[in-house]
PyMOL Python script that loads the backbone (N, CA, C, O; Angstrom):
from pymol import cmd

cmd.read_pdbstr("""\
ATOM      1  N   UNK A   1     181.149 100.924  73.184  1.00  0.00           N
ATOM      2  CA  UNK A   1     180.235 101.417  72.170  1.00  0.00           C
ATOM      3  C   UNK A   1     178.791 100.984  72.469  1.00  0.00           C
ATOM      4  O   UNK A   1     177.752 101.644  72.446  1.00  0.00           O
ATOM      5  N   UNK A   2     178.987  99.855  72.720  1.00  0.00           N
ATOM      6  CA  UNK A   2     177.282  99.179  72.902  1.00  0.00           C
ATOM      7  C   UNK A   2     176.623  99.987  74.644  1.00  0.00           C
ATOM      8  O   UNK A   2     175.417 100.018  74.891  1.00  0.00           O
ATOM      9  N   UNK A   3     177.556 100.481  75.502  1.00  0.00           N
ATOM     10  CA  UNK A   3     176.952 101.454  76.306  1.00  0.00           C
ATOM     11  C   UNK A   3     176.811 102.965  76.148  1.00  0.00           C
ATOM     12  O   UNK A   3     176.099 103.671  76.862  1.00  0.00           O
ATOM     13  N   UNK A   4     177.535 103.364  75.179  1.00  0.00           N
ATOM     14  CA  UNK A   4     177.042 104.660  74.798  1.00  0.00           C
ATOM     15  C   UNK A   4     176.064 104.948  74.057  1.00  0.00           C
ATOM     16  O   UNK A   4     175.463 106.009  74.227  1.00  0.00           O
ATOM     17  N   UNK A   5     175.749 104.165  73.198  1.00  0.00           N
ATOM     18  CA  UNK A   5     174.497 104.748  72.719  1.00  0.00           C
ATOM     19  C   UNK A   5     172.957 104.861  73.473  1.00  0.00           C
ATOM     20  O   UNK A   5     172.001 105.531  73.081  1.00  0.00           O
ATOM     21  N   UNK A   6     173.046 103.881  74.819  1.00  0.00           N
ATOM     22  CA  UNK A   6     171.976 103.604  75.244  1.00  0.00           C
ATOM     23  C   UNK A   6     171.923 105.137  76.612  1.00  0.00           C
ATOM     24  O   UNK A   6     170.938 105.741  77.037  1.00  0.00           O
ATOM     25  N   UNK A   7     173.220 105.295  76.908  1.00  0.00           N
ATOM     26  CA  UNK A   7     173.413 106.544  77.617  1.00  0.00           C
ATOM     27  C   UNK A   7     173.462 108.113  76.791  1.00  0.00           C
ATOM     28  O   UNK A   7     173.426 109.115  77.506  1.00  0.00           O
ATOM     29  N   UNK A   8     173.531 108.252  75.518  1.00  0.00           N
ATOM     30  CA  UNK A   8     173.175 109.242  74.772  1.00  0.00           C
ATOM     31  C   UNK A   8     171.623 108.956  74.249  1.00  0.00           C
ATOM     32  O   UNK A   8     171.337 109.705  73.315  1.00  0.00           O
ATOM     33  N   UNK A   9     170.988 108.418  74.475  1.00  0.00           N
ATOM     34  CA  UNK A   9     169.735 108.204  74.268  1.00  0.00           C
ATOM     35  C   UNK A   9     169.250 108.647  75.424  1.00  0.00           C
ATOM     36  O   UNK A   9     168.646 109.719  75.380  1.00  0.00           O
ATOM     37  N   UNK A  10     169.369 108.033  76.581  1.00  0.00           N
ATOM     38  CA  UNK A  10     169.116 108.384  78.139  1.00  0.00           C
ATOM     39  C   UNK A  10     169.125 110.029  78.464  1.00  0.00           C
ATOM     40  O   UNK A  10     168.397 110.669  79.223  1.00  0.00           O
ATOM     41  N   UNK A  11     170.189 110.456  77.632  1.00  0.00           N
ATOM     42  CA  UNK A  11     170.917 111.842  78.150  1.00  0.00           C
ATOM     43  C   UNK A  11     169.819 112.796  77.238  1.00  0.00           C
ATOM     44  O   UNK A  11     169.050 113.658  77.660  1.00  0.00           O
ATOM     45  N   UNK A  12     169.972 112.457  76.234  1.00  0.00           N
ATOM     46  CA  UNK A  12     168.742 113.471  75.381  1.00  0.00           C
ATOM     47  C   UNK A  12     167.170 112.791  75.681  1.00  0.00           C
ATOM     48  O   UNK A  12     166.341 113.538  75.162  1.00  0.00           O
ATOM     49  N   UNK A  13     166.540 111.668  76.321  1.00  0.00           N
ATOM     50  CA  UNK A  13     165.360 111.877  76.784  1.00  0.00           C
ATOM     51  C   UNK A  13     165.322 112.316  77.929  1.00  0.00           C
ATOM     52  O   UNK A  13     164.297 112.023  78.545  1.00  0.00           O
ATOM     53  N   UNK A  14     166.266 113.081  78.599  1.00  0.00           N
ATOM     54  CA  UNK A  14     166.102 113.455  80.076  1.00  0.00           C
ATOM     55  C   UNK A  14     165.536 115.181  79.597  1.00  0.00           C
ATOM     56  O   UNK A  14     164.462 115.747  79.799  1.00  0.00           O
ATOM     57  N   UNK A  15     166.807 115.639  78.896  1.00  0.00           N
ATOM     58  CA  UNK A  15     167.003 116.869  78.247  1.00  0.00           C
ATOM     59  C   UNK A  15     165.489 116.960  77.800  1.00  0.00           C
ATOM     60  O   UNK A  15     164.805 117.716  78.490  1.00  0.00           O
ATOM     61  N   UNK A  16     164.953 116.412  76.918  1.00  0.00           N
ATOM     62  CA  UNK A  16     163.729 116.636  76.260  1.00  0.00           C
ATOM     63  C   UNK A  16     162.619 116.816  77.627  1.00  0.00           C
ATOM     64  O   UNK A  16     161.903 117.806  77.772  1.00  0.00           O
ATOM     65  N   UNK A  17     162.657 115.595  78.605  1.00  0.00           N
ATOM     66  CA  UNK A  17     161.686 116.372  79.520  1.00  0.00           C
ATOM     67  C   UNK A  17     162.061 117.454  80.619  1.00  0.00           C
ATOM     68  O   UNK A  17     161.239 118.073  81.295  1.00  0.00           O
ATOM     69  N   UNK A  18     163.130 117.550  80.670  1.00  0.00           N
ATOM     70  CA  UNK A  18     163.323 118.741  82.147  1.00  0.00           C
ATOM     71  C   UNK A  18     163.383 119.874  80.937  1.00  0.00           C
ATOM     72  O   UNK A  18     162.963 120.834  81.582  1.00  0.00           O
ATOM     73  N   UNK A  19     163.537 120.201  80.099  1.00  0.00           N
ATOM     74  CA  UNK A  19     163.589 121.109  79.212  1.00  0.00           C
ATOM     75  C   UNK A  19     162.466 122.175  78.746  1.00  0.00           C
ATOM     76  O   UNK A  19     162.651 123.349  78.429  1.00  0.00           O
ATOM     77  N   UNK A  20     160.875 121.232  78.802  1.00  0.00           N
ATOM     78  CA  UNK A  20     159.651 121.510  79.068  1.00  0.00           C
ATOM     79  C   UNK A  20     159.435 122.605  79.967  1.00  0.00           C
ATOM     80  O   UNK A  20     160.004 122.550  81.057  1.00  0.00           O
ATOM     81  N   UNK A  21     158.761 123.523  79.717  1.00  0.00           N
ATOM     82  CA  UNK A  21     158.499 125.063  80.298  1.00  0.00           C
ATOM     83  C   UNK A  21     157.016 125.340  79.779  1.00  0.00           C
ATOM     84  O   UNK A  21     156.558 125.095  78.663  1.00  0.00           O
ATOM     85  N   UNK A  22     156.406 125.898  80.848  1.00  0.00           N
ATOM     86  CA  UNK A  22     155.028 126.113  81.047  1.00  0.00           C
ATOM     87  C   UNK A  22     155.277 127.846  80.439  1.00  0.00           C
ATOM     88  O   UNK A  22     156.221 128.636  80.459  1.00  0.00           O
ATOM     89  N   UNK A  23     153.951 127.867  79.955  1.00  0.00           N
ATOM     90  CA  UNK A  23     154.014 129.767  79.233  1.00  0.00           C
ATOM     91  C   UNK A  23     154.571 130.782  80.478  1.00  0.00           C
ATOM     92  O   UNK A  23     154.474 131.158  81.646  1.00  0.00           O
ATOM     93  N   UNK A  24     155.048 130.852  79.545  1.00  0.00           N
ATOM     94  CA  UNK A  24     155.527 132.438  81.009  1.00  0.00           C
ATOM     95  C   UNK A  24     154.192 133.367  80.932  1.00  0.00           C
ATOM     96  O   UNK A  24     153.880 133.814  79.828  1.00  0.00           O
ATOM     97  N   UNK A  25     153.532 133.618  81.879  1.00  0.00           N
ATOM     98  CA  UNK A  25     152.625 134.294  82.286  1.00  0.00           C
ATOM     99  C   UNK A  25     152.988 136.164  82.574  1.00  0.00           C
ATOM    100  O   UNK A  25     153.905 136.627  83.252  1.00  0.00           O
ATOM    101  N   UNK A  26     152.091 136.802  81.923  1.00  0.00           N
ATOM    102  CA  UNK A  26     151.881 138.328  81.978  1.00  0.00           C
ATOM    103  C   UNK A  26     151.910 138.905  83.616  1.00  0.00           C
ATOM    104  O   UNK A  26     151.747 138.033  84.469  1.00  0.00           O
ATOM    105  N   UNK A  27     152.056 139.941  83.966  1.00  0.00           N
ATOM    106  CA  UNK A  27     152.033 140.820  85.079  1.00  0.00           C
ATOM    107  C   UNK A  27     150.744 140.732  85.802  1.00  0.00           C
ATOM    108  O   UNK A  27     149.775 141.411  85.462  1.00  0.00           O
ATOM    109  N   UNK A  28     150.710 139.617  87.139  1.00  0.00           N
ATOM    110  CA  UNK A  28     149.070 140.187  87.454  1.00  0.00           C
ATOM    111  C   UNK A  28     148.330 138.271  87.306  1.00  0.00           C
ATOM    112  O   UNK A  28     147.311 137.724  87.728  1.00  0.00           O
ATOM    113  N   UNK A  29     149.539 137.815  86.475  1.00  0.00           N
ATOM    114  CA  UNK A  29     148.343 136.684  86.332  1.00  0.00           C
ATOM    115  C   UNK A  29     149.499 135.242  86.499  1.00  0.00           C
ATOM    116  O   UNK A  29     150.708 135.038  86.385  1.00  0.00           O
ATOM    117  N   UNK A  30     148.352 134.530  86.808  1.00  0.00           N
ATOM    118  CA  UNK A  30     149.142 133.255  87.801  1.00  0.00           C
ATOM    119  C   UNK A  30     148.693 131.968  86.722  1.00  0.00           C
ATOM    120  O   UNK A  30     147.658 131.954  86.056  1.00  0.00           O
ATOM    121  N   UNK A  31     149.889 130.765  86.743  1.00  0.00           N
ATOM    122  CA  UNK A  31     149.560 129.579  86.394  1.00  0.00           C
ATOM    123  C   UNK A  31     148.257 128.444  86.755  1.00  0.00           C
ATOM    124  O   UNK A  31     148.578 127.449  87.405  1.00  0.00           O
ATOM    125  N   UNK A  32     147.058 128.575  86.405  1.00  0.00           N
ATOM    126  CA  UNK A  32     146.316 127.485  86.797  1.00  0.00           C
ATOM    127  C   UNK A  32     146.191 126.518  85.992  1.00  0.00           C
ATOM    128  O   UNK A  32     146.226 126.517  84.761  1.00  0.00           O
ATOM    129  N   UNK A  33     146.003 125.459  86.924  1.00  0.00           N
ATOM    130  CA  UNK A  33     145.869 123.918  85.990  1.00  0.00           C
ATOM    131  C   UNK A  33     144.257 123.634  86.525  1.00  0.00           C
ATOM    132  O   UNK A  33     143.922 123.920  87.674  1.00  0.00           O
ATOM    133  N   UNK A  34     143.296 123.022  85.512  1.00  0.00           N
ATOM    134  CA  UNK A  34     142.259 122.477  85.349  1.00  0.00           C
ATOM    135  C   UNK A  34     140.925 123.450  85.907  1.00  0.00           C
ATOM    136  O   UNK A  34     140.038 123.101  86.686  1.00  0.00           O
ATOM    137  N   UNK A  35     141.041 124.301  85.475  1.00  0.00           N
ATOM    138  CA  UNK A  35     140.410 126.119  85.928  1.00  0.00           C
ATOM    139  C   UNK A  35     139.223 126.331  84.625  1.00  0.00           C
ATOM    140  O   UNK A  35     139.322 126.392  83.400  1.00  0.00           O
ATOM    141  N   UNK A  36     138.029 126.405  85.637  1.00  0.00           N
ATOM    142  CA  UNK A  36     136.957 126.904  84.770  1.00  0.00           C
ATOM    143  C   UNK A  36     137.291 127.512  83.600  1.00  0.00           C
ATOM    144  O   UNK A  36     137.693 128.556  84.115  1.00  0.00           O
ATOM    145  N   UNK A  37     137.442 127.686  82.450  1.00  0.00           N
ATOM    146  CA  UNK A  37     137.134 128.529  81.375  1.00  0.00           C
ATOM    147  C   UNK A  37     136.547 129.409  81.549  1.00  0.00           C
ATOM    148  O   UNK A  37     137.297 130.381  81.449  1.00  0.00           O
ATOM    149  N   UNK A  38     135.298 129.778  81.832  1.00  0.00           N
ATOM    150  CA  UNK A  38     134.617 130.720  82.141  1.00  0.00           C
ATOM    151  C   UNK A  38     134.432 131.598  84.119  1.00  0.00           C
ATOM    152  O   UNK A  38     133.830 132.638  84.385  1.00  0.00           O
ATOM    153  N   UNK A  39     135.024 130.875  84.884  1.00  0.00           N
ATOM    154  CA  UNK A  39     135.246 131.112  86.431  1.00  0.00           C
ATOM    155  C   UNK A  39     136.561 130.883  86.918  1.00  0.00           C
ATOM    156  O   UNK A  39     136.777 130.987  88.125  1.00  0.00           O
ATOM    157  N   UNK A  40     137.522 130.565  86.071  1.00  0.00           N
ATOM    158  CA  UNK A  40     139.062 130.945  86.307  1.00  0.00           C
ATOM    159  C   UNK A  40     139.461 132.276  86.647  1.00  0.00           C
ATOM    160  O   UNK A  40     140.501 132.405  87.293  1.00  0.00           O
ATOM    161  N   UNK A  41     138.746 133.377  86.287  1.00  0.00           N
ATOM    162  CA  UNK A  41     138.826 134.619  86.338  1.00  0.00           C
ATOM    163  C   UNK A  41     137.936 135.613  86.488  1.00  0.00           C
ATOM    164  O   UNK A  41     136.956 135.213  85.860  1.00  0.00           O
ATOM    165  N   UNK A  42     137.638 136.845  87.017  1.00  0.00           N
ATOM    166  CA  UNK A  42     136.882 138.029  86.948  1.00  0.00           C
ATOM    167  C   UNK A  42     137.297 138.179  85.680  1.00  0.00           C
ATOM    168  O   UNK A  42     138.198 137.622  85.052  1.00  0.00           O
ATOM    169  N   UNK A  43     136.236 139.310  85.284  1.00  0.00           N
ATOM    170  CA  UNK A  43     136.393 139.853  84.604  1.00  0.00           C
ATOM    171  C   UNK A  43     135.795 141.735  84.598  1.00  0.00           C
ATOM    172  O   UNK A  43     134.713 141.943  85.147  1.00  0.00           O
ATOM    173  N   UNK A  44     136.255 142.478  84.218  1.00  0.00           N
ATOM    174  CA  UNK A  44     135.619 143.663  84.547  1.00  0.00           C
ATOM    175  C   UNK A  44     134.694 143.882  84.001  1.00  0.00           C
ATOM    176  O   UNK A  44     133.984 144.513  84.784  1.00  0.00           O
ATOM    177  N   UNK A  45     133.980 143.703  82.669  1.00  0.00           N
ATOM    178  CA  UNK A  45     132.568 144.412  82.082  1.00  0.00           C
ATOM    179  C   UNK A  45     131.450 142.688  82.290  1.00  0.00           C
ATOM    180  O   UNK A  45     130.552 142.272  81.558  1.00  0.00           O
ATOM    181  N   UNK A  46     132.006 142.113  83.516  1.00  0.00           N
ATOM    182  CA  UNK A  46     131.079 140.496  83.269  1.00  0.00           C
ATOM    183  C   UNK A  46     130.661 140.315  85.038  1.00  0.00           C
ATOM    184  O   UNK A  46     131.397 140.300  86.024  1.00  0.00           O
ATOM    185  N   UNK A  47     129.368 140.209  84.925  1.00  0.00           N
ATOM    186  CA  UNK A  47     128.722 139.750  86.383  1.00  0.00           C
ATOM    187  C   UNK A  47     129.081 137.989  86.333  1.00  0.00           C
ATOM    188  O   UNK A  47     129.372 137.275  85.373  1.00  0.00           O
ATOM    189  N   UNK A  48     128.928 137.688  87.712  1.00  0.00           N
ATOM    190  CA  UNK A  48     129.375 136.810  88.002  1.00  0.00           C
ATOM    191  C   UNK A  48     128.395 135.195  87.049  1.00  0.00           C
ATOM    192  O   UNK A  48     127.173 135.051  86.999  1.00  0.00           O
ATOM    193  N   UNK A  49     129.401 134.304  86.476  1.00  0.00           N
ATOM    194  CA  UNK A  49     127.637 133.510  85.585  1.00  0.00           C
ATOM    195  C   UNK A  49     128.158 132.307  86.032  1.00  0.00           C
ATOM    196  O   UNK A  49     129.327 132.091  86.352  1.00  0.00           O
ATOM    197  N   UNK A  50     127.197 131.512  86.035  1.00  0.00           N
ATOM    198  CA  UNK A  50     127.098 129.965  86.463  1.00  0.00           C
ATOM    199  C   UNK A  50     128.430 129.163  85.690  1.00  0.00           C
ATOM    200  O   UNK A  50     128.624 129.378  84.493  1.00  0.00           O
ATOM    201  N   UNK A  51     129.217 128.341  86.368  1.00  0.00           N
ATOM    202  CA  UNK A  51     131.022 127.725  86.054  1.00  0.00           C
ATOM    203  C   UNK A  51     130.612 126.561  85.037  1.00  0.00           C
ATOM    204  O   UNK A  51     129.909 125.598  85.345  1.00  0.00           O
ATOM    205  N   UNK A  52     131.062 126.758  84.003  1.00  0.00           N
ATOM    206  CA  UNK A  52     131.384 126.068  82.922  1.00  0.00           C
ATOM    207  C   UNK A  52     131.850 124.525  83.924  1.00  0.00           C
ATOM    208  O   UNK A  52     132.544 124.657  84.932  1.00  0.00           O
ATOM    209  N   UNK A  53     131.524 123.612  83.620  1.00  0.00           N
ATOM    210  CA  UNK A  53     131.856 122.262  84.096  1.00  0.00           C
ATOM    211  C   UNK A  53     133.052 121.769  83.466  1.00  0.00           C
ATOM    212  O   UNK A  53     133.580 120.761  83.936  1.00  0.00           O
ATOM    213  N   UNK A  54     133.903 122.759  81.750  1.00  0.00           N
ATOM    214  CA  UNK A  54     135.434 122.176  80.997  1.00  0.00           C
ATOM    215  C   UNK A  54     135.836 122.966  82.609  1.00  0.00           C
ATOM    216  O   UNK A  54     135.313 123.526  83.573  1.00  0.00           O
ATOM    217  N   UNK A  55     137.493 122.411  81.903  1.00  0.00           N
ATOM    218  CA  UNK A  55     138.617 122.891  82.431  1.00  0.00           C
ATOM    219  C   UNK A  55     139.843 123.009  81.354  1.00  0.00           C
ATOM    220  O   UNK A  55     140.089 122.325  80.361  1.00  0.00           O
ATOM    221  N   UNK A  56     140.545 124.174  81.944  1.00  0.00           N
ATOM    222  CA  UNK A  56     142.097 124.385  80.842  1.00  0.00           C
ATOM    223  C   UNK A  56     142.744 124.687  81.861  1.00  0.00           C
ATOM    224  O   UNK A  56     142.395 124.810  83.035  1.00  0.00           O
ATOM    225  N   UNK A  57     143.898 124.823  81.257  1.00  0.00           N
ATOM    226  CA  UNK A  57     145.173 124.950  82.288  1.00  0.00           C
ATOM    227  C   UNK A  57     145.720 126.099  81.363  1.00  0.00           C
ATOM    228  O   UNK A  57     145.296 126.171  80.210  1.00  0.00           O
ATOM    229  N   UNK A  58     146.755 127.106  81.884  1.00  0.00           N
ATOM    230  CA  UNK A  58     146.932 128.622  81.710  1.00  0.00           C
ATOM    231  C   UNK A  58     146.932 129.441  82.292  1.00  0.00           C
ATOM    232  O   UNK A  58     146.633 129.252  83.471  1.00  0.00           O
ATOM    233  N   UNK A  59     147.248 130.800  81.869  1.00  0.00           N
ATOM    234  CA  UNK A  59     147.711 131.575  82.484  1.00  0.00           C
ATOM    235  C   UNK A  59     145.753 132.803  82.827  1.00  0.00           C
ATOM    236  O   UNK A  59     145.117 133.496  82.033  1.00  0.00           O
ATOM    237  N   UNK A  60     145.505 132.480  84.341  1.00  0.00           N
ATOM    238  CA  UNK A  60     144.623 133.578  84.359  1.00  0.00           C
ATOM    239  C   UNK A  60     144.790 134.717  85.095  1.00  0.00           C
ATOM    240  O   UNK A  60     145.957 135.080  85.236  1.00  0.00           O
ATOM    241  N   UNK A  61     143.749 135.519  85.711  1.00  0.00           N
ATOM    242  CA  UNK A  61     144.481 136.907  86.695  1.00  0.00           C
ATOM    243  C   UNK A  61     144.588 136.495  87.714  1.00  0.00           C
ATOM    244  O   UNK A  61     144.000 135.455  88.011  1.00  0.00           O
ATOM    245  N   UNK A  62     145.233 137.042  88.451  1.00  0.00           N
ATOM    246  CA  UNK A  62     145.579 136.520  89.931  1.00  0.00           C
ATOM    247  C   UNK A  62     144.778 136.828  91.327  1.00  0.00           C
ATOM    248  O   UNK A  62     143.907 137.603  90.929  1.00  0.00           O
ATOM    249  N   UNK A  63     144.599 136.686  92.556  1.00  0.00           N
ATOM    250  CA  UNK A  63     143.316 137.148  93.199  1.00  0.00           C
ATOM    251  C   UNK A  63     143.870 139.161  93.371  1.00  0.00           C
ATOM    252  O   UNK A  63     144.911 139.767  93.629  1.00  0.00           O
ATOM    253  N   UNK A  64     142.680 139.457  93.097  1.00  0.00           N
ATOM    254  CA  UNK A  64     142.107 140.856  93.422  1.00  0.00           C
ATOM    255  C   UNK A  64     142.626 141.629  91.795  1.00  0.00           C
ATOM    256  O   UNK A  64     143.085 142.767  91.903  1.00  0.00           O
ATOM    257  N   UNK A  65     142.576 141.223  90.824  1.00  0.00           N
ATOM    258  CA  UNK A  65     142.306 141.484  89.869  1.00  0.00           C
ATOM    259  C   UNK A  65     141.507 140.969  88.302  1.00  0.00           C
ATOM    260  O   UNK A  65     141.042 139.843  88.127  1.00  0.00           O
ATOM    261  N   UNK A  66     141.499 141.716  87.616  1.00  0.00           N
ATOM    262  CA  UNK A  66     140.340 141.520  86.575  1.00  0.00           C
ATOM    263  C   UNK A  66     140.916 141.656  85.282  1.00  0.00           C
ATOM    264  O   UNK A  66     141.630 142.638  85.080  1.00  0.00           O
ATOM    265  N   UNK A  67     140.647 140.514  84.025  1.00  0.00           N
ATOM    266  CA  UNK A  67     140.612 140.848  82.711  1.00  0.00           C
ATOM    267  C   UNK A  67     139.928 142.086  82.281  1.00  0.00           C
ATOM    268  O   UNK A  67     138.841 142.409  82.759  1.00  0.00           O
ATOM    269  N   UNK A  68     140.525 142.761  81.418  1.00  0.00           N
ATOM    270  CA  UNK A  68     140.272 143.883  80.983  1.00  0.00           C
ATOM    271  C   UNK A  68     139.905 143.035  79.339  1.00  0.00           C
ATOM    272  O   UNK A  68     140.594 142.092  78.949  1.00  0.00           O
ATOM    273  N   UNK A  69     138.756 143.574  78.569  1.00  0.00           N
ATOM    274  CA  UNK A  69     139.122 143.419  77.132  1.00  0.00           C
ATOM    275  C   UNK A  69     138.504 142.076  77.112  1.00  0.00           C
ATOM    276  O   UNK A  69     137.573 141.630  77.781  1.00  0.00           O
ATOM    277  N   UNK A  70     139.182 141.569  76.255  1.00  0.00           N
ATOM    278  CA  UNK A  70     138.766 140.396  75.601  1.00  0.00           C
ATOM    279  C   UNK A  70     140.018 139.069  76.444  1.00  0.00           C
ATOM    280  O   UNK A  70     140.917 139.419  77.208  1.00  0.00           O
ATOM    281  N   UNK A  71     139.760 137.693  76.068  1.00  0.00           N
ATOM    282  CA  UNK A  71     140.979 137.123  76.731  1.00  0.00           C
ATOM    283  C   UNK A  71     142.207 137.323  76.703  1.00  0.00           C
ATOM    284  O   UNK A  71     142.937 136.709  77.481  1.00  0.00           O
ATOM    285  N   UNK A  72     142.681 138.177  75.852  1.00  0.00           N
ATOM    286  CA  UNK A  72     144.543 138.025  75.916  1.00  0.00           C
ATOM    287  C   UNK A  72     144.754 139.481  76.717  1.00  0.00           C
ATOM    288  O   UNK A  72     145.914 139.840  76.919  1.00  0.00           O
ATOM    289  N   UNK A  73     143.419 140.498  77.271  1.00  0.00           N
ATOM    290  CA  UNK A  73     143.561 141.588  78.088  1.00  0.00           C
ATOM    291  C   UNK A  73     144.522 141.462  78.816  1.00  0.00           C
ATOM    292  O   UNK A  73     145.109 140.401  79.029  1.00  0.00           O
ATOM    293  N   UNK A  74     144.861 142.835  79.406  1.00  0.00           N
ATOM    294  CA  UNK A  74     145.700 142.861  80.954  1.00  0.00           C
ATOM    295  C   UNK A  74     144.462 142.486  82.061  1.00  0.00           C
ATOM    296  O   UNK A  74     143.245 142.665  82.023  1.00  0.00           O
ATOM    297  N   UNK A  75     145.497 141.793  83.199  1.00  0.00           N
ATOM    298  CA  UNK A  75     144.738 141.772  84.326  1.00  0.00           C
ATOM    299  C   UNK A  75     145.370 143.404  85.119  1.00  0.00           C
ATOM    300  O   UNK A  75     146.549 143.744  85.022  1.00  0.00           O
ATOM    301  N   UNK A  76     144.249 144.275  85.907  1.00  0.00           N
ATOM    302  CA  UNK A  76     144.071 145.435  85.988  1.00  0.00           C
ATOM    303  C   UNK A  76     143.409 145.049  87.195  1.00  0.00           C
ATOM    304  O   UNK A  76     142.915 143.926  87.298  1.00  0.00           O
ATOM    305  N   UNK A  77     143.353 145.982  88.215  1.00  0.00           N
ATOM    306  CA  UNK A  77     142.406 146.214  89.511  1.00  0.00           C
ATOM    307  C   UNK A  77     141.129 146.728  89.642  1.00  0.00           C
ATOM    308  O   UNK A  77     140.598 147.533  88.877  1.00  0.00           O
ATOM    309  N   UNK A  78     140.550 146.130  90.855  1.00  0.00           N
ATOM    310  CA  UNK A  78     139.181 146.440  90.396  1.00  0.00           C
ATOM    311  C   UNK A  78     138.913 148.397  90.160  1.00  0.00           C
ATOM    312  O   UNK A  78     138.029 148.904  89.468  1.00  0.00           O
ATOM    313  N   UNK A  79     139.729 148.967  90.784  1.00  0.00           N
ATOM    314  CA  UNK A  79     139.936 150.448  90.768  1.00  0.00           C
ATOM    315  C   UNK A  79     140.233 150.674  89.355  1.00  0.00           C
ATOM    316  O   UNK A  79     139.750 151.689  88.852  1.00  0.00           O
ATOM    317  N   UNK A  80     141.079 149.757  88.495  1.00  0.00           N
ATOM    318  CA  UNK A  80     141.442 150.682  87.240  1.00  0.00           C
ATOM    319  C   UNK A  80     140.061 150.089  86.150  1.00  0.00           C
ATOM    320  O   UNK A  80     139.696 150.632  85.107  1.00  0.00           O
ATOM    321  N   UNK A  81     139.551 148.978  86.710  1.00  0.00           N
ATOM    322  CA  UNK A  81     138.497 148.521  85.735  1.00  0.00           C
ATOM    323  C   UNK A  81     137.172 149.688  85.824  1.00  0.00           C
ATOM    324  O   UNK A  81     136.653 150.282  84.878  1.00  0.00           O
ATOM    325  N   UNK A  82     136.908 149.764  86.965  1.00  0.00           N
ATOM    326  CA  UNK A  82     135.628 151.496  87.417  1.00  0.00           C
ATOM    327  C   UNK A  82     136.699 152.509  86.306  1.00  0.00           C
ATOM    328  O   UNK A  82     136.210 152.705  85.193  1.00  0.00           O
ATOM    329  N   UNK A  83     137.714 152.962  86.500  1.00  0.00           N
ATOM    330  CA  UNK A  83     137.918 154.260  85.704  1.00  0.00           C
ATOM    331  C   UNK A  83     137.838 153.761  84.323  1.00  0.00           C
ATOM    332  O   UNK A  83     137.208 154.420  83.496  1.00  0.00           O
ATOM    333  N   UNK A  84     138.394 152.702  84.006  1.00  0.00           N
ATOM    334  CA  UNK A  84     138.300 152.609  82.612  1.00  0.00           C
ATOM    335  C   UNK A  84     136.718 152.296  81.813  1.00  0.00           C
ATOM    336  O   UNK A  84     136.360 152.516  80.656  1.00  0.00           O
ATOM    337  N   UNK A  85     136.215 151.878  82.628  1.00  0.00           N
ATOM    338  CA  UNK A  85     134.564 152.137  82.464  1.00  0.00           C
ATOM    339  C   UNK A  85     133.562 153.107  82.620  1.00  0.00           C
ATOM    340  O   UNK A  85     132.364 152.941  82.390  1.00  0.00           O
ATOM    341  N   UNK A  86     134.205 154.305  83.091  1.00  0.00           N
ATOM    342  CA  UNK A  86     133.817 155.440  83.360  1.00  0.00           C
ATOM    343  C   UNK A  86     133.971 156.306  81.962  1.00  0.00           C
ATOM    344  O   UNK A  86     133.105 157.074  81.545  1.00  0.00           O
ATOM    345  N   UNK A  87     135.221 156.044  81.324  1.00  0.00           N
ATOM    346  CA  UNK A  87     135.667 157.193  80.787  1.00  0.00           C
ATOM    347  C   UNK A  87     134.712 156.871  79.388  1.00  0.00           C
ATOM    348  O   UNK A  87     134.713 157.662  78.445  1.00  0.00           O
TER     349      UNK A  87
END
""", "prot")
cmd.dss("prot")
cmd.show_as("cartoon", "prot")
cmd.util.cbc("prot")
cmd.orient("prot")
């Protein structure tokens, strides 16, 4: 008795950390850790602006594509960002 409890304690703080899962990330966009806020990503209607010195960790677009919209946009190609700015 006096070793089981210290091994059901053991067993559920293991569980609690391997259990931990990072956001599942959208189509197009990749996990970064400690990523400009503002230069983590293109964006399609935004010229390039001087990198915020924070950092976050999250889900941004991946190389050769662009936020569309506002932050929770799709990441989209630079081809679909021209048509959708066209129309």
């Amino acid at each position: 008795m006096r070793i089981l409890i210290p091994v059901l304690l053991g067993i559920i703080s293991l569980e609690a950390v391997f259990s931990y899962h990072n956001p599942p990330c959208h189509p197009n966009e990749v996990l970064k850790e400690a990523a400009s806020s503002n230069c983590g990503e293109d964006r399609c209607n935004r010229k390039a602006r001087r990198c915020k010195r924070d950092s976050r960790s999250g889900c941004f677009c991946g190389s050769g594509y662009y936020r569309e919209g506002g932050p929770s946009g799709p990441c989209v190609s630079k081809r679909m960002c021209k048509r959708k700015m066209s129309q």
